[in-house]
C-alpha positions in Angstrom: 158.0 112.1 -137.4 155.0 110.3 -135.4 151.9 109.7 -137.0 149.2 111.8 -135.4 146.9 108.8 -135.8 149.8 107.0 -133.7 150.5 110.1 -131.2 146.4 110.5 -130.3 146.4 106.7 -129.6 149.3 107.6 -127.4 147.3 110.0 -125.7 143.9 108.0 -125.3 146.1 105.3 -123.7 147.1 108.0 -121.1 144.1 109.3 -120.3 142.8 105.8 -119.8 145.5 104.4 -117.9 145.2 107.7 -115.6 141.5 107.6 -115.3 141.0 103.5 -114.6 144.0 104.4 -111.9 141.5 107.2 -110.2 138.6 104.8 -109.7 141.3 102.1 -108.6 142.5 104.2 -105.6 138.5 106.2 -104.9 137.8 101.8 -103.8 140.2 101.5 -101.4 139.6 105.0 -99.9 139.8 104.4 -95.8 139.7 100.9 -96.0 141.2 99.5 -92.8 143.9 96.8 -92.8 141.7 93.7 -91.6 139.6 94.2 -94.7 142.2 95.1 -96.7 144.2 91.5 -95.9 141.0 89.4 -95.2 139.2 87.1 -97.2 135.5 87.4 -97.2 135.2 84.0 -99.1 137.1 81.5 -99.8 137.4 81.5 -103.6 138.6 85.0 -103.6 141.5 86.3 -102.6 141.9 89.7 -100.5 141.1 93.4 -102.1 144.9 94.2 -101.2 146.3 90.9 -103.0 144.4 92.2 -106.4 145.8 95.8 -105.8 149.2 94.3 -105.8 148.7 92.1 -108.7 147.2 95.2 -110.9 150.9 96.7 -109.9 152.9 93.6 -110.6 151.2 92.5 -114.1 151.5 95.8 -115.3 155.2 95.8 -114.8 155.5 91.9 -116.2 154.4 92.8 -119.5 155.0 96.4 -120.1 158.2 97.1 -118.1 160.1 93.7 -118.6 158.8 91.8 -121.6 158.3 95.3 -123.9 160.5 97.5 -122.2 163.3 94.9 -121.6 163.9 96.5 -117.7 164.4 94.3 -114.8 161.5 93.7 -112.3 160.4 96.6 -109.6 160.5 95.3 -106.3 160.8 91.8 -107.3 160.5 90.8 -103.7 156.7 90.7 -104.3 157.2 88.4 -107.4 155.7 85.5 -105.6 153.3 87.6 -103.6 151.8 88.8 -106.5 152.1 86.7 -109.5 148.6 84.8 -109.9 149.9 81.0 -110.4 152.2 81.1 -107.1 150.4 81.4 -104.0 147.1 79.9 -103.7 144.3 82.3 -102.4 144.3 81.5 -99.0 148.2 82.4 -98.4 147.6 85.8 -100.1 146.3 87.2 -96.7 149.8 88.3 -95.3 150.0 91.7 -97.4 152.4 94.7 -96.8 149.9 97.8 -95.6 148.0 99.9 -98.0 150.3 102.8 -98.6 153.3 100.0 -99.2 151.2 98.7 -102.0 150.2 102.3 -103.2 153.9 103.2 -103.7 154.6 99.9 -105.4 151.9 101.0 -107.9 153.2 104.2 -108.2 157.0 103.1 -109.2 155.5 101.0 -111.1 153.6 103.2 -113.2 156.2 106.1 -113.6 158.1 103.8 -115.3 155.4 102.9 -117.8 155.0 106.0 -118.4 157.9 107.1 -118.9 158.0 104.3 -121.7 154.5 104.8 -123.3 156.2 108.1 -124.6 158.5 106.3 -126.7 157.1 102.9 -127.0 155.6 101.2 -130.7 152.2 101.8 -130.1 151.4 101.1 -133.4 152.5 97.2 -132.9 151.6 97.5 -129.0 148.1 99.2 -128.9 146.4 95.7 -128.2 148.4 94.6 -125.2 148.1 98.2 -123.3 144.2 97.9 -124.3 144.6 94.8 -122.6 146.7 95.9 -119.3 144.3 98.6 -119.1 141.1 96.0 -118.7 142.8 93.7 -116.6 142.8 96.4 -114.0 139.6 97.0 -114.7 138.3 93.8 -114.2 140.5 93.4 -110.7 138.7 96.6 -109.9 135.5 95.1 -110.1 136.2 92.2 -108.2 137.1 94.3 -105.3 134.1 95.8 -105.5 132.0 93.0 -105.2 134.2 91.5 -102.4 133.9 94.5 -100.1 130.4 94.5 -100.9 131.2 90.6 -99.5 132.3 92.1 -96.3 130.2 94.8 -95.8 127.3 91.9 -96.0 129.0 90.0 -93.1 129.4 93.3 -91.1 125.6 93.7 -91.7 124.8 90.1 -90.1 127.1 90.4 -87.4 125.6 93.6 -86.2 122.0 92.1 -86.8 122.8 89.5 -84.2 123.8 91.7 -81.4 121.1 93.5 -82.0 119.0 90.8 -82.0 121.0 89.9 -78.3 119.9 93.4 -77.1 116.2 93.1 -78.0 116.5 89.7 -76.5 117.1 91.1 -73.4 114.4 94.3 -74.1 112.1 91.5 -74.7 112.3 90.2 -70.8 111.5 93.3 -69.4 108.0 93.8 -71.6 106.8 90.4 -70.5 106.0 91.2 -66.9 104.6 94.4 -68.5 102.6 92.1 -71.2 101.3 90.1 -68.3 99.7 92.9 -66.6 97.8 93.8 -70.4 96.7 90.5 -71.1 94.6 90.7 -67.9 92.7 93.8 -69.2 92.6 92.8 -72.3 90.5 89.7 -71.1 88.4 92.4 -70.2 87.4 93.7 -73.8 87.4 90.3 -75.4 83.5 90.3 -75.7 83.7 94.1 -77.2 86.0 93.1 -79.4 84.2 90.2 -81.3 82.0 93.0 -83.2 85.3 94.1 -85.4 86.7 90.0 -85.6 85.0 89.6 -89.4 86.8 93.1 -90.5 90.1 92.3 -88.9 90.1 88.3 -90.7 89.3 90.2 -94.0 91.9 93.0 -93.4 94.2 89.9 -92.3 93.4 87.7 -95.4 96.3 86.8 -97.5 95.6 86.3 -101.5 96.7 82.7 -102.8 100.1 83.5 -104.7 98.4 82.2 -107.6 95.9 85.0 -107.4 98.7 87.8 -107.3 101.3 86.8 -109.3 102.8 89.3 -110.8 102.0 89.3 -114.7 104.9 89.5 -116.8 103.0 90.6 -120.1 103.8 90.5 -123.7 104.3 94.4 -123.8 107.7 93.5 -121.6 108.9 91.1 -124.2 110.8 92.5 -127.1 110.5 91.1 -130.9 113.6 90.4 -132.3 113.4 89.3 -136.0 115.4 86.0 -137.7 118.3 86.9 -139.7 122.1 86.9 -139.6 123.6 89.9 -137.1 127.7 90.5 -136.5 128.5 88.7 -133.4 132.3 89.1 -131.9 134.4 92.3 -132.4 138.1 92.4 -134.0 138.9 96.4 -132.4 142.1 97.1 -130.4 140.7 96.5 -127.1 138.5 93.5 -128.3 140.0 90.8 -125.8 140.8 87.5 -127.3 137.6 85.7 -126.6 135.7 88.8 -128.5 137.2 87.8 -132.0 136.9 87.1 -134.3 134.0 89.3 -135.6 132.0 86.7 -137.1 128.1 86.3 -139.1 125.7 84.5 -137.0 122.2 83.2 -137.8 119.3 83.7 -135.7 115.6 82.5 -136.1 113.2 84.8 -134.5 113.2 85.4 -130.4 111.1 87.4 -128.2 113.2 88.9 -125.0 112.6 91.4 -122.6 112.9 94.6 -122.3 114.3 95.0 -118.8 116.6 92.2 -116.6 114.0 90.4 -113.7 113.5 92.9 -111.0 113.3 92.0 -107.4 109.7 92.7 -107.4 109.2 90.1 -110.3 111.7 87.6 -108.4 109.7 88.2 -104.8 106.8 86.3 -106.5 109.4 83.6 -107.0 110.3 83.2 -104.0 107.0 83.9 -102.2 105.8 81.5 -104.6 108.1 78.6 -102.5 110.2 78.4 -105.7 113.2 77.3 -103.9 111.6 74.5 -102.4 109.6 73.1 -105.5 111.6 71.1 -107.4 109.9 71.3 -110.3 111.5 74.7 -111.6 115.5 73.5 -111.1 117.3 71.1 -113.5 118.6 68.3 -111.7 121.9 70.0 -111.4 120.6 72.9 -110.0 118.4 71.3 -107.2 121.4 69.4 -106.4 123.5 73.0 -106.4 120.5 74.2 -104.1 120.4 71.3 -101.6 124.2 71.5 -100.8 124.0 75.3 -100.2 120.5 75.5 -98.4 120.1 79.3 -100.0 116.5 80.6 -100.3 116.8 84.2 -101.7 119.8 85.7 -103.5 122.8 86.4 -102.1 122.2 90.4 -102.0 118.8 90.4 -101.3 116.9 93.4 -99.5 113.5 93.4 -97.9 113.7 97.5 -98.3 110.4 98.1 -100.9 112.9 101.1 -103.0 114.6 97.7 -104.6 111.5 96.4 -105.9 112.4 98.0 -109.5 115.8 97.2 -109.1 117.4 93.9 -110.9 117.5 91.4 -108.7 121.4 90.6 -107.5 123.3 88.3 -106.5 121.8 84.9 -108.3 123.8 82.1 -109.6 122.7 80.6 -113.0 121.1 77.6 -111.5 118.4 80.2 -109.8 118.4 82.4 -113.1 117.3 79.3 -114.8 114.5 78.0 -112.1 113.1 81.9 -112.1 113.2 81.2 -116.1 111.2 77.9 -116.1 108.7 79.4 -113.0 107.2 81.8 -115.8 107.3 80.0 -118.8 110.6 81.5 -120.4 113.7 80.7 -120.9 117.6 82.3 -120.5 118.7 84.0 -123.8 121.6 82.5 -125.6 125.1 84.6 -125.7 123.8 85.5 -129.5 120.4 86.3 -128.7 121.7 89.1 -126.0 124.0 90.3 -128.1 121.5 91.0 -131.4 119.2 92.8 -129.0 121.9 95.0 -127.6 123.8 95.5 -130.6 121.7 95.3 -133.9 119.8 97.8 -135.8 117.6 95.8 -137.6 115.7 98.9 -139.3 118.9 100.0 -140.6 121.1 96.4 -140.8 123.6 97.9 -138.9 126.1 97.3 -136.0 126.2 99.3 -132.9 129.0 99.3 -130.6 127.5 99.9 -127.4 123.5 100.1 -127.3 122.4 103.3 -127.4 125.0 103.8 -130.5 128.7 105.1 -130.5 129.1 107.5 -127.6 131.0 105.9 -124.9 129.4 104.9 -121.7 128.7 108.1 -119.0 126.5 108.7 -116.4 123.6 109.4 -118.4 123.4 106.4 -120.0 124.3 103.5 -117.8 125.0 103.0 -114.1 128.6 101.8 -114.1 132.1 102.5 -112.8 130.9 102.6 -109.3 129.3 106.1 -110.0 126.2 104.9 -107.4 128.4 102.0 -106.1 125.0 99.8 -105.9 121.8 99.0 -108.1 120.1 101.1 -110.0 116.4 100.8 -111.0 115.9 99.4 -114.8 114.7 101.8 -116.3 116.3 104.5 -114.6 118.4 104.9 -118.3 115.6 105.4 -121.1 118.8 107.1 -123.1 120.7 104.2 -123.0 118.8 101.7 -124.8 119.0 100.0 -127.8 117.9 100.0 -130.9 115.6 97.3 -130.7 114.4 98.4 -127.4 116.2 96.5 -124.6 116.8 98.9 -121.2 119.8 98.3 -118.9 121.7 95.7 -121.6 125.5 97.6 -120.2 125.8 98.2 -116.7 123.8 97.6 -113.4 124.0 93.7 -113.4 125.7 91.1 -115.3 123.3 89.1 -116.8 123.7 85.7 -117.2 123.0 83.6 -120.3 122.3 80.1 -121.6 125.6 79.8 -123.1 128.5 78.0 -122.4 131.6 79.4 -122.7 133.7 78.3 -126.0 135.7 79.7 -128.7 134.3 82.1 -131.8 136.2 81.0 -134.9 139.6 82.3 -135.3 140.3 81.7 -131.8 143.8 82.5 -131.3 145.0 83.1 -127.0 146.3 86.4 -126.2 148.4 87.5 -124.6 148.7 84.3 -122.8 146.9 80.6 -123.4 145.4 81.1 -119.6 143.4 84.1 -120.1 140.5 82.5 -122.0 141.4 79.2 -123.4 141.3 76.8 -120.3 138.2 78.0 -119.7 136.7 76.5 -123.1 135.4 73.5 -120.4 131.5 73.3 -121.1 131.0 74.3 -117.6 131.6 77.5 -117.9 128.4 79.8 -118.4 128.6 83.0 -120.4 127.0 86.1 -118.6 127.1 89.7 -120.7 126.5 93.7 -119.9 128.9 93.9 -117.2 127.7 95.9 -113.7 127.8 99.2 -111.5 131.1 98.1 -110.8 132.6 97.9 -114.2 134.8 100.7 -115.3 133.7 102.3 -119.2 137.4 100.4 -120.6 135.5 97.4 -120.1 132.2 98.1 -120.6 130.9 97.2 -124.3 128.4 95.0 -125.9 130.2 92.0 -127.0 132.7 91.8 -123.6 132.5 88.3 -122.6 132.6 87.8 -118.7 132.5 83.7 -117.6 132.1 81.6 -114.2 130.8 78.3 -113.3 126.9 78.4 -112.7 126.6 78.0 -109.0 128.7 81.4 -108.7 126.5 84.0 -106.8 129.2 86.6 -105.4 129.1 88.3 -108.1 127.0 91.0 -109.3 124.8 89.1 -111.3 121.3 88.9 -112.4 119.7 87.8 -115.8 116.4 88.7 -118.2 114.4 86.1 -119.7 113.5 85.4 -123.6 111.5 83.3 -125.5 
């Protein structure tokens, strides 16, 4: 007789195999077949290649090293398999609904075995098949949000060709009006002092916006539990562990594009003086001078900013006064109930992530504004700490003690470099199976494709 501890873990695995699968296929709804082979950069490979690979390493652990049955469509083996092909060979796909039905063979069969595999010794590594599609997931998204960005430039330069040629047919016209307007020069000098004044640009120094103590967030010294040891806790999660913290200050929402305007406006990205000498090296070989997904459009101004690579996280960070929060000091302030010394697992408490709380699982498919989620925060205060952005932190990534790799040494463990930075919270794109307080996401700090931004602390 099964357990019915065993038999409902059975039956949560199922519902969130079947739901992760839903917002898998809602991404690549009437995608076209240039986008879905194409790479929009070069350190990523193709939305279709990550579709297939979700098929293939679902079958490669599940099907063949559990279930002991030989390889569906092994012809994709090398197609698939992430230490074959390198990323700019994985552009020569099969088409969309030939990926689909590998996906779907693939997955009867699992099902077929979750019925009667040992869940009871298994749990971890289905936890784990189930976030590795999540993760892919979200990597698509940010890549066709890659490509929709280059659509976006390429049609802002013919339209800039067609008011070009607009342009020539207004100058004869703007001819004609400069003559008459040579005739109301002299009535015109009246208004000159109003229109200078109504002209006048404030120094930046004058409006800056003030980022005031009542937007920083005290977080008392003390030990906190950092790390988790649960099912789906991945391998760079455990082990659960007591950390020490003095005292911090950090704030209560991530750096808003309104905040990060100021920033910019402010000529931060040609001053030096805020970048460590790595990052104004980073910055002079890629000539950037706003983030990545950047809008002009006034409605983002209380969204996070997006699209920064840690270098500018840290120069925004020194241009105030403050500092990136460690991986430990983000994950107190998410996690922590210092009234009550106790451990949450997501912010706002035990509930899992919905709509309600957080903007993730590509329920808005873009930014969100931070404090659109009063609900979700936590108990110390912090707004937005899951979902919307990743944020990055000061940390590199490393081991927690009682490291061991799972389920394979390349998951986590070459990634212990020291140049690998730490970012937390995960995005809009993150599906809830990945989406927890101490989920540890990692890339080198000149990355900016993703969906990133930060907050600062003190």
């Amino acid at each position: 007789m099964i357990s019915k501890s065993i038999q409902s873990c059975r039956e949560a695995i199922y519902r969130d195999l079947q739901q992760c699968r839903r917002g898998t296929f809602k991404l690549f709804t009437d995608i076209d077949y240039d986008t879905f082979c194409r790479q929009a950069h070069p350190d990523f490979s193709p939305v279709g290649w990550h579709l297939g690979h979700i098929a293939y390493t679902e079958d490669l652990w599940l099907l063949q090293r559990c279930a002991g049955l030989e390889p569906v469509f092994p012809k994709y083996h090398q197609l698939f398999a992430a230490d074959i092909l390198p990323k700019k060979q994985r552009v020569f796909l099969p088409t969309l609904p030939e990926v689909e039905l590998y996906l779907d063979a693939v997955r009867k069969k699992v099902l077929d075995y979750l019925e009667v595999a040992p869940i009871d010794e298994q749990e971890r590594l289905w936890r784990f098949i189930i976030q590795h599609e999540s993760q892919h997931c979200e990597t698509v998204a940010f890549v066709l949000q890659m490509h929709r960005k280059k659509e976006e430039g390429r049609g802002n330069k013919q339209e800039g060709r067609g008011k070009k040629e607009e342009g020539r047919g207004k100058k004869e016209e703007g001819r004609r009006k400069r003559e008459e307007g040579r005739g109301k020069k002299e009535e015109g000098r009246g208004n000159e002092e109003g229109r200078l004044i109504s002209n006048y640009r404030l120094p930046i120094a004058d409006y800056q916006l003030e980022i005031t103590d009542s937007q920083a967030i005290e977080i008392p010294g003390g030990e906190f539990y950092m790390g988790s040891d649960a099912a789906e806790a991945l391998d760079n999660e455990r082990s659960r562990h007591l950390s020490y913290l003095e005292a911090y200050s950090i704030d209560r929402y991530p750096v808003t594009c309104r905040q990060y305007r100021d920033f910019m406006e402010s000529g931060g990205y040609q001053n030096p003086d805020w970048w460590s000498a790595d990052g104004w090296k980073w910055l002079q070989g890629e000539a950037v001078s706003q983030p990545l997904y950047w809008s002009e459009n006034p409605a983002f101004n209380n969204h996070p900013v997006c699209g920064v690579s840690w270098y500018e996280a840290e120069a925004y960070c020194n241009f105030i006064g403050k500092r990136l929060p460690s991986e430990a000091e983000w994950e107190k302030a998410a996690t922590w109930d210092a009234t009550n010394q106790t451990y949450r697992i997501y912010p706002w408490g035990e509930e899992p992530p919905n709509g309600s709380l957080c903007n993730h699982g590509n329920n808005i498919a873009n930014t969100s504004p931070v404090d659109a989620f009063p609900k979700g925060a936590s108990a110390a205060g912090c707004c937005d700490m899951l979902g919307n952005v990743w944020e990055w932190t000061a940390s590199t990534f490393d081991a927690y003690p009682g490291f061991e790799s799972y389920p394979y040494r390349g998951y986590s463990q070459v990634y212990f470099d020291g140049e690998h930075r730490v970012l937390k919270g995960g995005s809009w794109a993150t599906f809830p199976q990945a989406l927890r307080s101490t989920f540890r996401n990692w890339y080198y700090p000149g990355v900016r494709q993703i969906i990133a931004g930060f907050r600062c602390a003190k």
